[in-house]
Structures are given as C-alpha cells and as structure tokens.
N, C-alpha and C positions, 0 to 999 in steps of 0.2 A: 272446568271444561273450556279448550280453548275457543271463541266468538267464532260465528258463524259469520262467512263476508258481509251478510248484511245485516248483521248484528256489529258492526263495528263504525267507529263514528266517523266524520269528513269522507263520504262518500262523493262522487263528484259526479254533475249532473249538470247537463243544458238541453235537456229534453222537449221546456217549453219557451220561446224566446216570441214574446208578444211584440219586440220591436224589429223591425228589419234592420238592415246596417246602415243603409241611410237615416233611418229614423234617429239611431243613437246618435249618430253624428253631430245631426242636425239638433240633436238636443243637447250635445253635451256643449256646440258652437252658442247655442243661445242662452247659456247658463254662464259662460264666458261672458256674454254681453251682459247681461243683466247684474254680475257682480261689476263690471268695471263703469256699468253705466248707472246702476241705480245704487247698490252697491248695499250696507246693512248697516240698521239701527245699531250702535255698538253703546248701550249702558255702564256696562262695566268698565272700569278707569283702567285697569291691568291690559283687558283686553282691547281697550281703544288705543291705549300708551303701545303696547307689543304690537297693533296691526299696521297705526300710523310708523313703527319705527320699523318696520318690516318692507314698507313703501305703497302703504293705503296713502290713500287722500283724506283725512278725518277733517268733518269739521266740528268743532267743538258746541258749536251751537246746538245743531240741528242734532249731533252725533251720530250724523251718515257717516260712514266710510265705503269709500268706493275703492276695488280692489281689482287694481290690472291684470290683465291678463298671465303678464309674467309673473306676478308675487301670486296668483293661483296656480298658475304649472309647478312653480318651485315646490309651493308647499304638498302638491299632488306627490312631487319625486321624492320631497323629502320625508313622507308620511311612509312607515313599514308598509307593503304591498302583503305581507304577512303578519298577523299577531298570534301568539299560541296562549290561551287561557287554558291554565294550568291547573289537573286536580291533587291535590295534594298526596292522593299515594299513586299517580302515576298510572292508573287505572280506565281514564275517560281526561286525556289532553285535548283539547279541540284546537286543529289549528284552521285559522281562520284566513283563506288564501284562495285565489281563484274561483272554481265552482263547487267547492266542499262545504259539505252540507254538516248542520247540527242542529239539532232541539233543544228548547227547554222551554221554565216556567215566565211567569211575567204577568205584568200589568199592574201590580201594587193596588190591586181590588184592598174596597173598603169592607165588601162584605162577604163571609162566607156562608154555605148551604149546613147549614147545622148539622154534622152525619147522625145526630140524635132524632131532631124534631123534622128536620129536613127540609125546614123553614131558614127564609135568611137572616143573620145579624151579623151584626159590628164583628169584623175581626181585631182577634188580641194577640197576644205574644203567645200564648196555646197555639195557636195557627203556623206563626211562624216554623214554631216547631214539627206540630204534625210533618207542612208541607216539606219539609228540606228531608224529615226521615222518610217519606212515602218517595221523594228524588230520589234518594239513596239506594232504593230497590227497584225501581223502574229503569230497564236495564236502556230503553229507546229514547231518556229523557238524559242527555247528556250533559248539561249543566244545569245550574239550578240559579235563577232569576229571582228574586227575592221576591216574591207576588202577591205580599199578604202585608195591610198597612196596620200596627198594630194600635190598635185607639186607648186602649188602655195605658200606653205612653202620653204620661198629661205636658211633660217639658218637651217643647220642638227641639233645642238640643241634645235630646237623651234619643230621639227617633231612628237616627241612623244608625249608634254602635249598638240598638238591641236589635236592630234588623241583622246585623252582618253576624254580631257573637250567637246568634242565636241557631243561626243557617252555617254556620260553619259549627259550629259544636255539633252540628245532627246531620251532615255529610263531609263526604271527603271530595267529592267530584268541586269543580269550580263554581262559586260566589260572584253573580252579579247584583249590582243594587243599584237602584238609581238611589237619589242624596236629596236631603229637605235645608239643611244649613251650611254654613261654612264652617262653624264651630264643628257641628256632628260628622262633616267629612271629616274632617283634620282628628278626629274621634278615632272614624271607624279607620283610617288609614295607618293609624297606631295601634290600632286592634291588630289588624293585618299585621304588621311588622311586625307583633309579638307572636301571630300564630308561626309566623314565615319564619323567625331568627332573623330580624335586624332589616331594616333599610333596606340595604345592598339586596339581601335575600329575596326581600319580595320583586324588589327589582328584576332580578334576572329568571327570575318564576314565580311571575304572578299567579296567588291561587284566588286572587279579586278583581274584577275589574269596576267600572261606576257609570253611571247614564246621568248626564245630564241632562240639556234640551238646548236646542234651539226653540224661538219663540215665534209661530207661525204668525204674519210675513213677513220675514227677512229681521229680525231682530234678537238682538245679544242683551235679555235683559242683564240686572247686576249683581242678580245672585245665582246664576246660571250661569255669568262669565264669569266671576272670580274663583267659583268651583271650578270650573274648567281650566284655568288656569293655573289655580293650584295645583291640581292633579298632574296638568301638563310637565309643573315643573318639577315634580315628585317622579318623572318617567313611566307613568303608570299609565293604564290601560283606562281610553275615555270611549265612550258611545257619544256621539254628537249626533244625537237624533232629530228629526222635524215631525210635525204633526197636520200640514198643510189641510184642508177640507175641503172639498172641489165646494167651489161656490158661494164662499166663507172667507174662509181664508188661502185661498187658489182660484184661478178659474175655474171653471165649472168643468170641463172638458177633462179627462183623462191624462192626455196629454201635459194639461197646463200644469195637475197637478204632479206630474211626474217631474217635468221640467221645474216646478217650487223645490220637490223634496231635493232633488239634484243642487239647483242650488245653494239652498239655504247649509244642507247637510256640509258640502263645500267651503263654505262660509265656515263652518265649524271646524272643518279641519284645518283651515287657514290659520284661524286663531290661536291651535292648538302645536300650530307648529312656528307663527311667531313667538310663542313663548319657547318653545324646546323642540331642535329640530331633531326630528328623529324619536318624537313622542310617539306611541303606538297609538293612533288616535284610529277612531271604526266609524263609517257613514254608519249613520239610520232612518229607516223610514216607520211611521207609525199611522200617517194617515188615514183618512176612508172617505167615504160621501157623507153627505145629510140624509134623513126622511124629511123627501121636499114637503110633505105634506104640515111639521111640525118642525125641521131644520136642526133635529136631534143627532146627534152621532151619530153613526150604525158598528156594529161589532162585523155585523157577518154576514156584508151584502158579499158579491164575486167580484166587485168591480176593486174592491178594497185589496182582493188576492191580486187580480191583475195590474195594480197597482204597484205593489210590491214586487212584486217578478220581474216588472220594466225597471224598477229602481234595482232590484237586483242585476238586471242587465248593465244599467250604468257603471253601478258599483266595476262591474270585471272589466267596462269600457273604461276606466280610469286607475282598473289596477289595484282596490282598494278594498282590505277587511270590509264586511260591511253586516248588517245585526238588522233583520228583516223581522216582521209581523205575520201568522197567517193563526190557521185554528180554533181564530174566534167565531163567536155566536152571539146574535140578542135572543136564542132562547133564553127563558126565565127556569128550567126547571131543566135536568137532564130525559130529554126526549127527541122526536124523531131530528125535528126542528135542529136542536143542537149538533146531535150525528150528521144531518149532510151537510148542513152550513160548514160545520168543521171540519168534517172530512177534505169535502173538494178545497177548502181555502189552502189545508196542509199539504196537500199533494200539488196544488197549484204552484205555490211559492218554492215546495223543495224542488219540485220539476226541473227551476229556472238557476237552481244552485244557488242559491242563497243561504253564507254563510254561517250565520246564526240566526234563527226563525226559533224568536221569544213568543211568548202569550201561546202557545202549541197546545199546550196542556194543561186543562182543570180551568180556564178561564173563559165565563161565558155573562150574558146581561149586558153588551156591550164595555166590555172590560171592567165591569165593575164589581163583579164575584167569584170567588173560587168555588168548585165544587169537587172535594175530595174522590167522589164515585166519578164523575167524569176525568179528573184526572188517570184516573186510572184505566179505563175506556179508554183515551187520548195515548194513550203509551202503546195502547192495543191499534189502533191506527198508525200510528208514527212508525210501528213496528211494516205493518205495510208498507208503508212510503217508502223504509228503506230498501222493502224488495222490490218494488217498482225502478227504484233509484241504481240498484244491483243493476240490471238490466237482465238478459238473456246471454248467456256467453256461447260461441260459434267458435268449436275449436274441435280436434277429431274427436277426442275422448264426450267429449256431451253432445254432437253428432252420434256415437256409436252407429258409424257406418260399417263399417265390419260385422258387428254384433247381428246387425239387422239382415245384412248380406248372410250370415252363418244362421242364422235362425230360423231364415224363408219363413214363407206367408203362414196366417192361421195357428203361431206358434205366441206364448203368451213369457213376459219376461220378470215373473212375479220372482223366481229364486236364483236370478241371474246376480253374478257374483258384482256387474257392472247397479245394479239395482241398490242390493245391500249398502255399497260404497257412497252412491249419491243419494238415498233417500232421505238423509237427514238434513243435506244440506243447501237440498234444492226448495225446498217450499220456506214458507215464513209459518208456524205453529202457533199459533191464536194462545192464549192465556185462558180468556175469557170468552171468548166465542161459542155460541152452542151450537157442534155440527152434528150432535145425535138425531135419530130417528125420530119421528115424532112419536114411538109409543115407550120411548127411555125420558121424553121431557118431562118435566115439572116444571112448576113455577120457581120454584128455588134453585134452579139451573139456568133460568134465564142472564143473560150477559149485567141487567141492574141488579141481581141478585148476586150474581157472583162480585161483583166489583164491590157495592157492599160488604161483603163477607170479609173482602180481601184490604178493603178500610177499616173492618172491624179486629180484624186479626193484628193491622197495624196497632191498631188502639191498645188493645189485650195484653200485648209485649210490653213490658218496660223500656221508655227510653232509653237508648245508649248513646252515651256521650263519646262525639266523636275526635275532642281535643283531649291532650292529654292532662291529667289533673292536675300537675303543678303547673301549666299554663292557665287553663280554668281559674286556678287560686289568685294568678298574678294579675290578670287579667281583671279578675270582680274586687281586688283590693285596687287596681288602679280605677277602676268605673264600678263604684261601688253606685250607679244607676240604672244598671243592667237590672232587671225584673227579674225574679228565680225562673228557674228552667222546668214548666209543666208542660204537658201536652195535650190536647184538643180531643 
C-alpha cells in the first residue's frame, strides 16, 4: 500500500522557531568570535596538523587552535548543505537538508527494561538485535541509531563491529552508531564496505553513517579527533556532536548554551573538512540542563527541547545537515511521567525541522535505558508529529466548497463520494491507542498492554536475517569476534 503523506519520511517544518532573526544572527556572529578568538583544545595530532594547515593558529603547547573567521566560512561552504543516509533497499532514504524532518533510535543506553521481568539490566548483544528488528517494523522510526551498548562484548575493540553487524543483519533502513576505538571504527567501516560491495560503493550510498563527539567546552580530544578524521578521509558520513550543560559545561542561560552547541559543533565540522573537503559531515547537539539541586543530567526537562530547536535554527541559519535530540525522559519506568516529557520534547524539536531527532524512541532514565514497550508507544507518537508536521492543506478539493454549497444546511456527508476518497488519508490511525467505549475496555486493550503484546509478538517470530548469507559467511570468517546472532 502506497504511504500516506504523513507516513512518508523528510517532511518539512518551521512551525516552531524559538529564535527571532536577530537573535540567530547575533549568535551565529558570536560563535565566529569565539572560534577565532578563544578558538579549541585540539588533542588529536591529525586534527591539530589538518586545522593548523587549513589556517588555524595552533599552538602546540597549550593545543589551542584558534580558527578565523574565514577558514570557518570556507569550511561552512565546503561542508554538503545535504547528506542522504541511505537504506539499503531503498525503502526509508532520509535526506538530510533544510527543514526535513526524521526519527530514530539512539543514546547507546547501558541498560534495558527486561520485556520479561520488566526490571532493568545490563544490555547485551540480544538487545542489539531485538532493537534494530522492532526499527524494522516501526513504520515512523526512520533510521535506526544504534541504542543499545552491548556489555557482554568483554574486548573495547570488538564493541563497534558487533554493534553495526548486528543492526544491519536485522534491518535494511540506515545504521548509525557512534564508535568506542580507532581499531573498531576502522572495523565496523569494513564491515560496511562488505555489506555495500566495496569502498566506492559505500561511498556514493552510504547505508552507515558514525557519531563522534566533540568534548564539551570547546575541545578535540584524541580519540574522538583521529576518529573523525579517519572517517573524514574515508568520505563517509560523520555526526560532530556537543554535549554542552547550561551551567557545567556552558553558561547557565539558554542562550549561552545554544551559542557553545553552535560553536563547538562548528569546530567539528571545521575539522572534518580540513581533512576532506566536501566530507558530508552533520552539526549535533545533545545537550540539556542539570538538577540544580544534585547537578545530574536531566533527560527530559522542556528546556532541553527548546534547546535543540534553537540549534536546529542555527543548523538551517548555516545551511547545514544537522542530527538533533528530543523524546527523552528521566522517567524510570514507562508511565505517565515518560508520555508527556516525551511527547512535548518530540513535537517540540520536529516542530523546528530538525533533520534527524535521535533518542525519539524507546529511550528513557535520562538516556540511559531502552524500553522495548515504550519504544513502541514512541513510534505511536512520532506517528503524530508527522501529522502535525503534514499541516492542514487549503486547496478547493479539501475546502469542498461546492460540495457544501450543493448540500445546504442540515444535510449530513457520511456517503459522499468526496468522504470515501479522503477518509483514509486525512487522519493519523493509532496502532495502539484505545479509542473504544468505556463498556468494550479491558485491561488487556490498554495502550501498555498492547505494546506489550506487540514486543511479545516480536519476540515469538524467529529472527530474520537481514544480509544475505554468503555475506554473513564472509563477514564472521573475516571478524570471527562478532558474538552469535540471538535475540532478547
């Protein structure tokens, strides 16, 4: 059946713009200042050697590099204004431009909600797997974010290629992952190339792209820059994300932290394009507040959304792919707490067009657990956002001014032929929602009962592998460290 408009992905949206135009202005001018004037901790040798020869000022000592005004604009024009993350059957492409919107998973939680005991623990390579085949089916969750750190991997170099073989054997939509070594990028990038046919291949259709970080404030440590740099000079698709904390590590103020994430993120694509111009490199923001009372993270205050939505702003004030945060929660458990915090965060950030808005889905405890039933809830929202995101269209045919004029007053348009045509494709249809009566409910119809059900149902199926098996073969005789293929 072919998508409904707002079943279809890179919908585009500037519904909510929390900055006025002076205000970006004025931020993107003192974001300029602060790179050429204060400029960033540059650890990494590749990335110090590619910035200074791009026309920083490095000093070797301190390993500031301050970065002029003009080697930031270049690297702004030289950076794709577009990136397309590619699914492998061509099914859910997202491209990544302007105010086009996508979702997915995210956050590399350590722990998940047991869908048995319904308790947390340690996630494993089981996880991996669930999550990418439950992406598979969640029709509103357009890529898949690697979101689950598997502990059961005892070598830090075996971490990254059982994250990516594992999420690519059990979807086709596109593979993000952020990366733990140099060794395991240089891994999972070979992974890739085999699932792709070759170098080249992944090259000109990536079906992976990689998260690094920047390191909040203003710093390139040096296993985060020589990642980035590799990747850069592999042409492949990098996340240059910041993590700034109003208060912490930012100003306290809104503001201040908008203006860090802006620069620092900046800072990253600098980097990414002194090594390889014309690297698809993608801003990110990841930020949030503290609890002043305790100065702990928070998952899912609102200031954390409007945070992002202003970085979202910048991102299109510079023209610039960019991989936003919203749908998180510090509930502990899926409940009310988790629905509104994530609700409003997700309709907040898509609002503002924000190109890819990771951690949307299943991720809640202040990024640090997955929850399989809310995953699935979360798809049922996001499903929302894109009708919101649709808008209301104003044209004769959905006026049916005629219709109305020919019908006159007191006349009812249940079997109108204008009716049958657009009932299906005007509302958004819930999954999981219960809109029965109250004397048709049960408990077993409730929305955690069905989502349940429909985790369970996952579970019941036999995995299906989604590479094909003499790739699988080639693959675990070249990384015979990859862990067998079970599921959660």
């Amino acid at each position: 059946m072919t998508k409904l408009t707002h079943q279809q992905p890179g919908l585009s949206s500037k519904l909510y713009r929390p900055l006025d135009a002076g205000g970006a202005k004025r931020l993107a001018e003192a974001a300029f200042d602060i790179l050429e004037k204060a400029g960033m901790a540059v650890y990494s040798k590749t990335a110090f050697d590619a910035l200074t020869a791009a026309g920083g000022d490095g000093d070797p000592d301190t390993r500031v590099v301050t970065l002029p005004r003009s080697l930031v604009e270049d690297a702004v024009a030289s950076n794709p204004s577009s990136v397309t993350l590619y699914s492998r059957d061509g099914e859910c492409d997202c491209v990544l431009t302007g105010s086009r919107v996508h979702y997915g998973t995210g956050g590399t939680a350590i722990y998940v909600l047991d869908p048995d005991t319904h308790q947390r623990r340690p996630s494993e390579v089981r996880d991996l797997v669930l999550n990418a085949r439950m992406v598979q089916q969640l029709d509103n969750i357009h890529l898949h974010t690697i979101n689950t750190f598997p502990q059961d991997v005892t070598v830090k170099d075996d971490i990254d290629v059982n994250r990516f073989f594992h999420s690519l054997n059990h979807t086709t939509k596109h593979v993000m992952g952020g990366i733990y070594t140099l060794d395991g990028c240089k891994k999972a990038v070979e992974l890739a190339q085999m699932v792709a046919g070759g170098a080249e291949a992944l090259r000109d259709r990536p079906c992976v792209s990689f998260i690094t970080l920047i390191i909040s404030p203003y710093k390139i440590d040096d296993d985060y820059g020589e990642m980035s740099c590799y990747l850069a000079g592999e042409g492949l698709p990098v996340v240059v994300p910041t993590e700034p904390i109003c208060g912490t590590t930012s100003p306290i103020t809104l503001a201040g932290n908008v203006l860090a994430h802006t620069a620092e993120t900046l800072g990253g694509i600098c980097m990414l394009q002194a090594v390889r111009k014309g690297t698809p490199g993608i801003c990110g923001s990841v930020g949030s507040i503290p609890d002043l009372r305790t100065m702990d993270h928070l998952g899912g205050p609102i200031e954390r959304a409007m945070i992002n939505a202003a970085v979202s702003q910048m991102a299109q004030y510079f023209e610039l792919p960019y991989y936003s945060t919203g749908g998180t929660t510090d509930a502990k458990q899926v409940d009310v707490q988790a629905a509104y915090e994530s609700g409003m965060s997700a309709l907040l950030v898509a609002m503002s067009g924000a190109n890819y808005i990771h951690d949307i889905a299943g991720l809640m405890e202040a990024d640090l657990t997955v929850s399989y039933e809310k995953l699935a809830m979360d798809n049922e929202i996001l499903g929302m956002c894109q009708r919101v995101l649709r808008g209301i269209e104003v044209d004769d045919e959905t006026l049916a001014t005629e219709l109305i004029v020919s019908k006159g007053p007191g006349q009812d348009y249940l079997v109108e032929p204008h009716t049958l045509e657009h009932m299906r494709s005007e509302f958004y249809t819930p999954t999981l929602s219960n809109r029965e009566k109250r004397e048709k409910y049960t408990a077993d119809d409730d929305v955690s009962a069905r989502a349940r059900a429909f985790v369970q149902q996952m579970r019941d199926n036999p995995p299906a592998a989604c590479l094909d098996a003499d790739v699988q073969q080639k693959i675990r005789e070249r990384f015979p460290e990859i862990l067998p293929d079970v599921s959660a």
